[in-house]
C-alpha positions in Angstrom: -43.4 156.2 36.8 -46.0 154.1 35.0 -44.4 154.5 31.7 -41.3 153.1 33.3 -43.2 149.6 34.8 -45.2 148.7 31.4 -42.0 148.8 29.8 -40.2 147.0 32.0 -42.3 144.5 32.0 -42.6 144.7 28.4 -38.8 144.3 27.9 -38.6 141.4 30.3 -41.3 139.7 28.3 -39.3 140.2 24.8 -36.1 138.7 26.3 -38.1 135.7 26.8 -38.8 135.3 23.5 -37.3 131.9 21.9 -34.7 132.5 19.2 -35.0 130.9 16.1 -31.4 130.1 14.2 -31.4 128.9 10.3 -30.1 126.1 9.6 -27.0 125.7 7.3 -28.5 126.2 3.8 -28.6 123.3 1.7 -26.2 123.3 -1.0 -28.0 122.1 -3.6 -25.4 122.4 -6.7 -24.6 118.3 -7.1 -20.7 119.0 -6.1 -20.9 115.8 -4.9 -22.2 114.0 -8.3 -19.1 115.5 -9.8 -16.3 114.2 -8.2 -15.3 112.1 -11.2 -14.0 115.8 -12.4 -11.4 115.7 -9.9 -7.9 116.1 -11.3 -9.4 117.0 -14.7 -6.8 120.2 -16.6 -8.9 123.5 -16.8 -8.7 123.1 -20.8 -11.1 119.8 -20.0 -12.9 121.7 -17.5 -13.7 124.6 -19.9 -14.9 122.8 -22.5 -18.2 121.0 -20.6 -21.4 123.0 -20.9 -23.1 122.5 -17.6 -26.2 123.5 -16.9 -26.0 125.2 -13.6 -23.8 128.4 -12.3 -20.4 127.7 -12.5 -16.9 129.6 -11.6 -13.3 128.2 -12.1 -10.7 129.5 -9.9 -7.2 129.2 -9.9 -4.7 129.4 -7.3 -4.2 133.0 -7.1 -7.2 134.1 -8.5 -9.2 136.4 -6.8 -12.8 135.4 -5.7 -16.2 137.2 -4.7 -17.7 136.2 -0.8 -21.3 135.5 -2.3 -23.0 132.5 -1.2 -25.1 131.1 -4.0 -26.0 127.7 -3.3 -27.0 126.4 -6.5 -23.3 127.5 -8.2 -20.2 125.0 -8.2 -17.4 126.0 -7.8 -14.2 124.3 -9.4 -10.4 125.0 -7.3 -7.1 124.3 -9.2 -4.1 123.0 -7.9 -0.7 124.7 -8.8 -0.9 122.1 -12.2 -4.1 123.6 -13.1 -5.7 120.5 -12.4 -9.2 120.3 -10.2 -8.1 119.9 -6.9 -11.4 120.9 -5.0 -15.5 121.0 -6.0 -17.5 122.8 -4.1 -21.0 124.9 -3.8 -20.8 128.3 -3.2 
C-alpha cells in the first residue's frame, strides 16, 4: 500500500513540473537579403554560385520535409520565374 502513496505522490510532483517549449528556430539563411532575385528565370538562377545550401523547385516538383535552417530555398512560378525565397 506504501508503494502505491510514494508514487502517487511522486507522480503528482512530476506533473507539476514547468514545460519548456523551443522557440521557432531562427532561420538564418539571408532569404531576406535576396529578395532582389525575385522574378529572376531559373537559367539566371542556376548560374550564381552561392555560398550556402540551396534547392530550386519548380511548380510540380517534388520536395523533401527537412528543416534545415541555413538552406534557401528558391519557388518558381508557372513562367519559371522566382516567385518565392524562403529558408528551409
Amino acid at each position: 500500500m506504501r508503494i502505491f502513496c510514494v508514487l502517487g505522490v511522486c507522480f503528482g510532483l512530476a506533473a507539476c513540473q514547468e514545460t519548456i517549449v523551443a522557440d521557432k528556430p531562427v532561420e538564418s539563411c539571408g532569404s531576406e537579403e535576396m529578395s532582389h532575385l525575385m522574378g529572376l528565370p531559373r537559367a539566371q538562377l542556376e548560374s550564381i554560385a552561392f555560398s550556402q545550401p540551396h534547392r530550386i523547385l519548380g511548380e510540380d516538383d517534388v520536395m523533401t520535409m527537412d528543416y534545415r535552417g541555413d538552406r534557401v530555398n528558391f519557388t518558381l512560378n508557372e513562367n519559371d520565374e522566382v516567385a518565392r525565397i524562403w529558408c528551409g
